[in-house]
C-alpha positions in Angstrom: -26.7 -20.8 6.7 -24.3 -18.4 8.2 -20.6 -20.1 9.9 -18.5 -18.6 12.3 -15.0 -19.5 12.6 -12.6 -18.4 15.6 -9.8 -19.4 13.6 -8.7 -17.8 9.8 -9.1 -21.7 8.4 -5.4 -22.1 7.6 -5.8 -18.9 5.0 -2.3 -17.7 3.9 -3.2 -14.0 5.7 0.1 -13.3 8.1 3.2 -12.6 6.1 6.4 -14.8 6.5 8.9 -13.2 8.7 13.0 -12.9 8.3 15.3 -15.8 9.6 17.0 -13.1 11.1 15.3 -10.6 13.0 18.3 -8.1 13.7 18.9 -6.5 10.2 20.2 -3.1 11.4 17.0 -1.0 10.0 17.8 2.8 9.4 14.7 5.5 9.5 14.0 8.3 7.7 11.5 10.3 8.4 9.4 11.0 11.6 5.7 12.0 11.2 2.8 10.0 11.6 3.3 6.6 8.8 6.9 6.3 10.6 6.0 6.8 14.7 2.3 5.2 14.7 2.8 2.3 12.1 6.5 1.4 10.9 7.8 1.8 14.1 5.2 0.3 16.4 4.8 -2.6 14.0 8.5 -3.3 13.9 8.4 -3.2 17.8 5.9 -5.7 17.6 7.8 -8.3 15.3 10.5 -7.7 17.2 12.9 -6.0 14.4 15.6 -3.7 14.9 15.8 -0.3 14.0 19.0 1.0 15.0 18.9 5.0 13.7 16.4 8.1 12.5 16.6 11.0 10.7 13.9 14.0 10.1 14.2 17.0 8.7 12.7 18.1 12.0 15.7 17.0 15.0 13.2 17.5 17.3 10.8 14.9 16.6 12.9 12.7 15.5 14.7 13.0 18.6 11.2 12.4 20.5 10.6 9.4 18.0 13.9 8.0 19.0 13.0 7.9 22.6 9.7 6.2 22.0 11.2 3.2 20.7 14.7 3.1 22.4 16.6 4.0 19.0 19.9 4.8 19.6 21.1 6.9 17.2 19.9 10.5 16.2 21.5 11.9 12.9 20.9 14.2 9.8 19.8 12.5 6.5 23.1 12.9 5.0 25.2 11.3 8.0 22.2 8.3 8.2 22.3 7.9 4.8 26.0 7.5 4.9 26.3 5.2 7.8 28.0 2.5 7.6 26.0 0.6 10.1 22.6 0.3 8.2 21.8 -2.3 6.2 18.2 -1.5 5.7 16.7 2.0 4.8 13.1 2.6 5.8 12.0 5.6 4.0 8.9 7.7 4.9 9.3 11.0 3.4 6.7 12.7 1.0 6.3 11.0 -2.6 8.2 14.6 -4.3 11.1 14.4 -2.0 11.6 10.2 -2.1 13.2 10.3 -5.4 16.3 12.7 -4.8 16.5 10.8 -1.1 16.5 7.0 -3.0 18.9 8.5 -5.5 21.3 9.9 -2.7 21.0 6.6 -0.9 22.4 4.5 -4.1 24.9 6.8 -4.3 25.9 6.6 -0.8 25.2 3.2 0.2 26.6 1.3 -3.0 28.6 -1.8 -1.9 27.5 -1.9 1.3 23.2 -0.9 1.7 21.5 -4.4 1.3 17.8 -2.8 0.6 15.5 -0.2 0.4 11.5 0.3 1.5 10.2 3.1 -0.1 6.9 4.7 0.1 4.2 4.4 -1.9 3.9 6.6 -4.2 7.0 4.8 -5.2 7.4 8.0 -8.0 4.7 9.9 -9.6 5.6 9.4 -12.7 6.8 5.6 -14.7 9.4 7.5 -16.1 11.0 8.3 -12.5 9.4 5.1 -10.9 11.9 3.1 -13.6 14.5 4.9 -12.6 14.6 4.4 -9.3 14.5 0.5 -9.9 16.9 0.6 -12.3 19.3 2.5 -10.0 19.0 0.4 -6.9 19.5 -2.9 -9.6 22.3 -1.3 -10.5 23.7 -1.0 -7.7 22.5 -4.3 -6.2 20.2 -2.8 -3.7 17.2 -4.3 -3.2 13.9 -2.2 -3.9 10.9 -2.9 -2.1 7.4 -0.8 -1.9 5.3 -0.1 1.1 2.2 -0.7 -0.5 0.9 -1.9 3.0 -2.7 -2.8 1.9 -1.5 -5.6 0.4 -0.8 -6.9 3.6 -4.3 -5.9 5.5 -5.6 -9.2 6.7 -8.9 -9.3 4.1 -6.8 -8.5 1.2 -4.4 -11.0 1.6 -6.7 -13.6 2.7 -8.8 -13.2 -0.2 -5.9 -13.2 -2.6 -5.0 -16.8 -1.1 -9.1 -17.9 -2.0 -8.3 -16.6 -5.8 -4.9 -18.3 -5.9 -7.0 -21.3 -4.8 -9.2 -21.1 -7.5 -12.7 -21.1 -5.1 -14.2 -18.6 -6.9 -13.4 -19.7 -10.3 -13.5 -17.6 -12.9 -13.5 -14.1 -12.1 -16.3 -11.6 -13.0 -16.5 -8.7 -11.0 -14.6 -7.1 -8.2 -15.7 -4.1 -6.2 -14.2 -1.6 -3.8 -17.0 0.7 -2.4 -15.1 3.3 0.1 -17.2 5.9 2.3 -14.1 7.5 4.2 -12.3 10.9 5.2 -8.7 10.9 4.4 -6.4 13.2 6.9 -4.3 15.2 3.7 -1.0 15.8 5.3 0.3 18.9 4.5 2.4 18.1 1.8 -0.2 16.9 -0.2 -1.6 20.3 -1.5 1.4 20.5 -3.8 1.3 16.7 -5.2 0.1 17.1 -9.2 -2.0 14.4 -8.4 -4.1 14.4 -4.7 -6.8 11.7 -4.6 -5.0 9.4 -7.3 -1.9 8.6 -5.8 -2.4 8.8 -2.2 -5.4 7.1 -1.4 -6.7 5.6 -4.7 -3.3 3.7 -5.1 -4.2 1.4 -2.3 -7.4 -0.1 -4.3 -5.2 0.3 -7.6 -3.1 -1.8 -6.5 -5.2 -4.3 -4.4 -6.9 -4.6 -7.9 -3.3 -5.7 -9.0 -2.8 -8.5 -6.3 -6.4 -9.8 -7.1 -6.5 -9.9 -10.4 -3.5 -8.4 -12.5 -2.6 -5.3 -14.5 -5.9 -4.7 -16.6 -6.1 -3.9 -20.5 -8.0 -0.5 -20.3 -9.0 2.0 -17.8 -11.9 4.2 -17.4 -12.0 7.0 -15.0 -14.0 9.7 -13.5 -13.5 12.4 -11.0 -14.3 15.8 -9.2 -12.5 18.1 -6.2 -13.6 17.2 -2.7 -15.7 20.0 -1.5 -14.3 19.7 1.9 -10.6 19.7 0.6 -9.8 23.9 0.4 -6.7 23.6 -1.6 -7.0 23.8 -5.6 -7.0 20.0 -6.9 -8.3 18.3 -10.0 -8.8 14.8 -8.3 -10.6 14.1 -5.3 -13.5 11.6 -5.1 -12.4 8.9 -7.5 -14.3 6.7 -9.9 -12.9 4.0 -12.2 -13.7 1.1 -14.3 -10.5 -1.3 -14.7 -11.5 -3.7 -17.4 -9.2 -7.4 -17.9 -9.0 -9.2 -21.0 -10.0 -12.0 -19.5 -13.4 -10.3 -18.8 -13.0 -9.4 -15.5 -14.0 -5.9 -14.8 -13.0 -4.5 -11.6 -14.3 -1.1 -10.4 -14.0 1.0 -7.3 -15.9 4.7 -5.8 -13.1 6.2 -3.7 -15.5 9.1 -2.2 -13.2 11.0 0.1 -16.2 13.5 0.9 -19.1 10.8 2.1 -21.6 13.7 2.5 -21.3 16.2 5.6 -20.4 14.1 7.9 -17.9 16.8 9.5 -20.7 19.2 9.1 -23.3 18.3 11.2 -24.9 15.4 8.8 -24.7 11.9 10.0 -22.2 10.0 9.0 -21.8 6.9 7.1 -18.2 5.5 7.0 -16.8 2.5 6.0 -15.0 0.6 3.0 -16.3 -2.7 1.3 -14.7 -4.8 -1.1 -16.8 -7.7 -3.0 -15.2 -10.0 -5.8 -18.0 -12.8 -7.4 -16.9 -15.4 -9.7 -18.6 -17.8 -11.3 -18.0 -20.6 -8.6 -18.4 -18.4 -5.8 -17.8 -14.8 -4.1 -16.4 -13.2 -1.3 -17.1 -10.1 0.3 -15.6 -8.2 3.4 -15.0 -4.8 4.7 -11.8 -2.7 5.6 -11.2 -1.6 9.4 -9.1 1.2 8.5 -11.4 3.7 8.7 -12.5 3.3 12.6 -7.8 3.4 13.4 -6.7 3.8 16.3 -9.6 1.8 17.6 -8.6 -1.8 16.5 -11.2 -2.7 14.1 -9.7 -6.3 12.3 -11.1 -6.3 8.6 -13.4 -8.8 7.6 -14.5 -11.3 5.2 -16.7 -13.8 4.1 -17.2 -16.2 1.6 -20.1 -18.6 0.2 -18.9 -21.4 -3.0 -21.3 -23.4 -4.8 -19.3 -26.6 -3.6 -20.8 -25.4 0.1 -24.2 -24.3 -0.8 -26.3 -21.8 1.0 -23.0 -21.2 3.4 -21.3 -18.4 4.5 -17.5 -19.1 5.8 -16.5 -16.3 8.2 -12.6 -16.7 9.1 -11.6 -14.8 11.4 -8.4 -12.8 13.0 -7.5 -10.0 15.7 -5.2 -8.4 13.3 -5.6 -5.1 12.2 -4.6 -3.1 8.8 -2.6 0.0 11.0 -0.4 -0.6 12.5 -0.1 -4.7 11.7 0.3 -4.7 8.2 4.0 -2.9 8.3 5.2 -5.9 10.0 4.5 -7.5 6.4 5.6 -5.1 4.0 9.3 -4.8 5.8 9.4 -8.7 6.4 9.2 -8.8 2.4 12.0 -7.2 1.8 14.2 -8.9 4.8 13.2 -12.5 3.4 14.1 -11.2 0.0 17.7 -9.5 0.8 18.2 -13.1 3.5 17.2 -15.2 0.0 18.3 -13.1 -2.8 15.2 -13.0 -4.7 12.9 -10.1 -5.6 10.1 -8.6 -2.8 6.7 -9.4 -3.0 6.3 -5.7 -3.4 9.3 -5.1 -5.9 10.1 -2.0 -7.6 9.8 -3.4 -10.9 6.8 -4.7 -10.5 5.0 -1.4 -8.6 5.8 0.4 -11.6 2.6 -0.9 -12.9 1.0 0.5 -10.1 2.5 3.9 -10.7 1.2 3.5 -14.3 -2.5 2.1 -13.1 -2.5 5.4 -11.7 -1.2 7.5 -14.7 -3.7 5.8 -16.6 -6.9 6.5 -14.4 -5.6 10.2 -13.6 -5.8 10.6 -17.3 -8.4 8.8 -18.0 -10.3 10.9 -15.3 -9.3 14.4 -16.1 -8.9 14.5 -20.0 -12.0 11.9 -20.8 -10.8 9.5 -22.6 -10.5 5.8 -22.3 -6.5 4.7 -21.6 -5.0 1.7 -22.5 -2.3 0.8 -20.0 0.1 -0.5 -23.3 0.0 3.4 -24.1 1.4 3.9 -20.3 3.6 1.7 -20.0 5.1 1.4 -23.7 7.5 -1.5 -24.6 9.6 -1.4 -21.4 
């Protein structure tokens, strides 16, 4: 028997916001993540964003007049400021390093914290640098790995904390979508693995934790003209515990673009042996607001599905979440949700399936991430 809820049932889905709403945010970067998502959702929630930089003045000048942001500068003068407290970083994953490591240097003493990208690095060995630099220098690292914060996602990860589902078995991610590769993408090592399969990698995380072993498959997008090793993605992520975890990132989905119909659409599943849940991403229909979904049945409600619901969506509502983390964390002094330290497990999940998935071989995630 099917139930429909108007409300999300007290779920823990919204993220908690910053006593203090006014931390002087400064911006780098002005292309699509930054204008449509960080800066609309900060809008929103009503932070403050006080100065941009681009490597193109002219958009970032347009940006700035979007959303009333005063100041216009180069990198190097923003970077320096004196008046930001907050750097907001969206610049490609090859460039973020040498911008994080200028920022350190620059804004020792008086920066308070940093959002950086996802791809955090694209490598552990960078990613641990990075943390260990802004540690350091008493900077607080956070990552923008914004799925955690779609509605679905988080909503499901406060059903596993409750222990509905009890023990885990199996979680899913089935996605039937067609990334836009920005342009900077065709000279990433890695294209497929640690732009769009880092948001299920990591999901996988939140749920369930970093797993024992990986195995991985892949093959280039046929639509994708560039030279590249990884397109559509497929992995097994299997937990000590039991658990196995598994997703098919297909960023092809037929010919859709070619004159075939299409099929698009991501679902996400996770069955336990008390329960399961099962619910669908909105992502793909952006910028129509589609609000993921979810549903869930337990054996102490049998024969019921529970269908909370919300009018958020994943773009642009989930940056509200992934910059409040790191405000409540600088306000409390305590780590991010989204730390640094911890999303270099995420940059290894991804080592680990990119080798597993071009060289054929089964990867334990001790062999990635060593003794450190």
């Amino acid at each position: 028997m099917p139930t429909s809820l108007d409300s999300a049932l007290g779920l823990n889905y919204k993220p908690t916001l910053p006593r203090r709403l006014d931390w002087r945010v400064g911006c780098v970067g002005s292309g699509f993540i930054m204008r449509d998502c960080h800066l609309l959702a900060y809008r929103n929630a009503g932070f403050n964003p006080i100065a941009i930089a681009s490597r193109n003045e002219t958009t970032a000048k347009e940006v700035a007049a979007q959303y009333n942001i005063p100041i216009v500068q180069s990198i190097e003068a923003l970077l320096a400021n004196p008046e930001v407290e907050i750097l907001d970083v969206a610049v490609p994953p090859a460039a973020q390093p040498d911008l994080i490591r200028r920022a350190v240097e620059l804004g020792r003493g008086r920066l308070r914290g940093i959002l950086a990208q996802k791809p955090l690095a694209l490598s552990v060995m960078v990613a641990r640098e990075l943390v260990k630099l802004c540690a350091d220098a008493g900077i607080v690292l956070a990552v923008n790995q914004n799925m955690r914060f779609d509605q679905s996602v988080r909503a499901a990860k406060d059903i596993l904390n409750r222990g509905w589902l009890g023990e885990i078995v199996l979680a899913t991610i089935d996605m039937r979508a067609i990334p836009h590769w920005m342009p900077w993408a065709e000279g990433l090592p890695s294209l497929s693995t640690f732009v769009m399969s880092i948001h299920h990698l990591d999901t996988f995380r939140y749920w369930l934790g970093t797993p024992e072993r990986v195995l991985a498959s892949t093959r280039p997008d046929p639509r994708t003209k560039f030279p590249h090793r990884d397109g559509i993605n497929l992995y097994i992520l299997e937990y000590e515990s039991g658990a196995r975890a598994a997703s098919w990132d297909d960023v092809w989905t037929g010919p859709s673009k070619e004159g075939a119909a299409g099929d698009i659409g991501i679902k996400w599943r996770i069955e336990g042996t008390d329960g399961l849940m099962q619910g669908t991403i909105g992502w793909p229909k952006y910028p129509t607001r589609e609000p993921s979904s979810l549903e869930y049945s337990t054996r102490q409600q049998p024969d019921t599905w529970v269908r909370p619901k919300w009018d958020d969506v994943w773009f642009p509502d989930a940056f509200v979440g992934t910059m409040a983390q790191l405000l409540v964390a600088v306000e409390n002094g305590i780590e991010p949700e989204i730390n640094g330290r911890d999303n270099v497990e995420t940059v290894a999940l991804c080592e680990a399936v990119f080798a597993a998935a071009t060289e054929h071989r089964v990867v334990r995630m001790s062999d990635v991430l060593g003794s450190a």
